[in-house]
C-alpha positions in Angstrom: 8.3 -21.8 -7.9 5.8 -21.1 -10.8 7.2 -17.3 -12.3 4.7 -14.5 -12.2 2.1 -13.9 -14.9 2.5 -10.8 -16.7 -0.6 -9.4 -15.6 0.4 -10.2 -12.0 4.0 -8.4 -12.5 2.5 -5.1 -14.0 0.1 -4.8 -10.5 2.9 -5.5 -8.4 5.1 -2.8 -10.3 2.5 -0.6 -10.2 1.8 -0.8 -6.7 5.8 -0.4 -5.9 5.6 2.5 -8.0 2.4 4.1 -5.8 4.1 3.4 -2.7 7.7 4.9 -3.5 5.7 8.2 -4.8 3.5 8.2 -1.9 6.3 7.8 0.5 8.6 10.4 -1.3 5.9 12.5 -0.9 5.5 12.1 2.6 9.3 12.2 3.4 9.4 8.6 4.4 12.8 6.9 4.4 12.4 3.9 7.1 9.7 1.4 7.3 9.5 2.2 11.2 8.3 6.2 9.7 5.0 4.8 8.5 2.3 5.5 10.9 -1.4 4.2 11.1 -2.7 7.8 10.3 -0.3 8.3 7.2 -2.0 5.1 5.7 -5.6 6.1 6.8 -4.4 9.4 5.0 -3.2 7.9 2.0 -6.2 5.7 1.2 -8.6 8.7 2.0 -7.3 10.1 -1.3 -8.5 7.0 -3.4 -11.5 7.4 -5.6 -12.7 7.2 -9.1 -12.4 10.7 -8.9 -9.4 11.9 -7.3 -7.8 15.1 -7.8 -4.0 12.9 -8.6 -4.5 10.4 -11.9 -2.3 7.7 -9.7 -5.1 7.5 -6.7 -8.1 7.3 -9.6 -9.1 3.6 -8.6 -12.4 1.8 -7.6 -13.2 0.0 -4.9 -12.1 -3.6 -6.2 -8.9 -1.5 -7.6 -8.0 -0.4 -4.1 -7.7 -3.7 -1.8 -4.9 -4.7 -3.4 -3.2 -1.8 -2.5 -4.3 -2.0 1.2 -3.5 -6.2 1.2 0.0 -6.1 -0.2 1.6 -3.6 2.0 -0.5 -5.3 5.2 1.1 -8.6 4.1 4.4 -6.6 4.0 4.7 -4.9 6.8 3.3 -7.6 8.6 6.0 -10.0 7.1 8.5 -7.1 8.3 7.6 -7.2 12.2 8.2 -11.0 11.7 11.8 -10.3 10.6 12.0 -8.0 13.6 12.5 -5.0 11.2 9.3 -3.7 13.1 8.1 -3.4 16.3 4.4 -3.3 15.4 2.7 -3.3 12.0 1.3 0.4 11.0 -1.2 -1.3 8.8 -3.0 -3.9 11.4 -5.7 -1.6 12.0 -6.2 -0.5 8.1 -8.9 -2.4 6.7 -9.8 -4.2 3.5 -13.1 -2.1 1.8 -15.9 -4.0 0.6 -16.8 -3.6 -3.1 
Protein backbone atom coordinates (compact mmCIF):
# COMPACT_ATOMS: atom_id res chain seq x y z
CA UNK A 1 0.00 0.00 0.00
CA UNK A 2 1.40 3.50 -1.30
CA UNK A 3 1.77 5.76 2.34
CA UNK A 4 -0.26 8.95 2.46
CA UNK A 5 0.94 12.24 1.00
CA UNK A 6 1.48 14.82 3.43
CA UNK A 7 -1.06 16.95 2.12
CA UNK A 8 -3.51 14.06 2.30
CA UNK A 9 -2.53 13.28 6.18
CA UNK A 10 -3.04 16.98 7.29
CA UNK A 11 -6.96 16.83 5.78
CA UNK A 12 -7.57 13.59 7.25
CA UNK A 13 -6.15 15.01 10.71
CA UNK A 14 -8.00 17.87 10.36
CA UNK A 15 -11.17 16.28 9.71
CA UNK A 16 -10.63 13.86 12.86
CA UNK A 17 -10.03 16.79 14.78
CA UNK A 18 -13.57 18.57 13.53
CA UNK A 19 -15.39 15.53 14.15
CA UNK A 20 -13.99 14.79 17.85
CA UNK A 21 -14.77 18.62 18.69
CA UNK A 22 -18.08 18.46 17.01
CA UNK A 23 -19.04 15.33 18.79
CA UNK A 24 -17.74 16.52 22.29
CA UNK A 25 -19.74 19.24 21.74
CA UNK A 26 -22.77 17.39 21.09
CA UNK A 27 -22.14 14.86 23.97
CA UNK A 28 -21.60 11.97 21.54
CA UNK A 29 -19.85 8.94 22.89
CA UNK A 30 -21.13 5.86 20.51
CA UNK A 31 -21.29 5.81 16.83
CA UNK A 32 -25.02 4.45 17.17
CA UNK A 33 -25.65 8.47 19.07
CA UNK A 34 -25.26 10.16 15.67
CA UNK A 35 -28.47 10.98 14.26
CA UNK A 36 -29.43 12.25 10.62
CA UNK A 37 -30.56 15.71 12.18
CA UNK A 38 -27.29 16.15 14.24
CA UNK A 39 -25.32 15.92 10.85
CA UNK A 40 -27.93 18.08 8.94
CA UNK A 41 -27.22 20.39 12.06
CA UNK A 42 -23.69 20.28 11.98
CA UNK A 43 -23.19 21.11 8.23
CA UNK A 44 -25.85 23.98 8.54
CA UNK A 45 -23.07 25.71 10.48
CA UNK A 46 -20.48 25.60 7.56
CA UNK A 47 -19.80 28.69 5.65
CA UNK A 48 -17.14 31.21 4.65
CA UNK A 49 -18.52 33.01 7.26
CA UNK A 50 -19.27 31.18 10.29
CA UNK A 51 -19.51 32.49 13.62
CA UNK A 52 -16.66 29.28 14.87
CA UNK A 53 -13.10 29.69 12.82
CA UNK A 54 -13.22 25.58 12.63
CA UNK A 55 -16.68 25.60 10.34
CA UNK A 56 -15.15 28.74 8.03
CA UNK A 57 -14.95 26.49 4.84
CA UNK A 58 -16.24 26.87 1.17
CA UNK A 59 -18.23 24.80 -0.67
CA UNK A 60 -15.35 22.56 -2.30
CA UNK A 61 -13.82 22.71 1.39
CA UNK A 62 -16.90 21.06 2.83
CA UNK A 63 -17.51 17.69 0.77
CA UNK A 64 -14.89 16.21 2.10
CA UNK A 65 -16.07 16.54 5.31
CA UNK A 66 -19.55 15.18 4.33
CA UNK A 67 -17.70 12.09 2.04
CA UNK A 68 -15.42 10.79 4.67
CA UNK A 69 -17.63 10.27 7.54
CA UNK A 70 -20.45 8.84 4.80
CA UNK A 71 -17.78 6.38 3.71
CA UNK A 72 -17.23 5.69 7.50
CA UNK A 73 -20.22 5.14 8.87
CA UNK A 74 -21.24 3.44 5.97
CA UNK A 75 -18.16 1.08 6.33
CA UNK A 76 -19.36 0.77 10.07
CA UNK A 77 -23.02 -0.75 9.35
CA UNK A 78 -20.95 -3.21 7.12
CA UNK A 79 -18.99 -4.29 10.31
CA UNK A 80 -22.41 -4.56 11.97
CA UNK A 81 -21.23 -1.79 14.42
CA UNK A 82 -24.53 0.01 12.96
CA UNK A 83 -27.73 -0.82 12.28
CA UNK A 84 -28.29 1.92 9.63
CA UNK A 85 -25.98 4.64 8.47
CA UNK A 86 -26.97 8.35 9.93
CA UNK A 87 -25.36 9.90 7.07
CA UNK A 88 -27.23 8.03 3.94
CA UNK A 89 -29.54 10.72 3.48
CA UNK A 90 -26.82 13.72 3.93
CA UNK A 91 -25.73 14.86 0.74
CA UNK A 92 -22.65 15.94 -1.16
CA UNK A 93 -23.10 20.09 -2.12
CA UNK A 94 -22.31 21.13 -5.47
CA UNK A 95 -19.62 23.81 -5.81
Amino acid sequence: MQPKSRSRTVQFQSLAAKIRSWAADKGILYLKDVKPAMLYEWHGCWSETARLKRYRMGTATRNPYVSHPHRFLKCAVEAEHLDRDPSAIVKRQKP
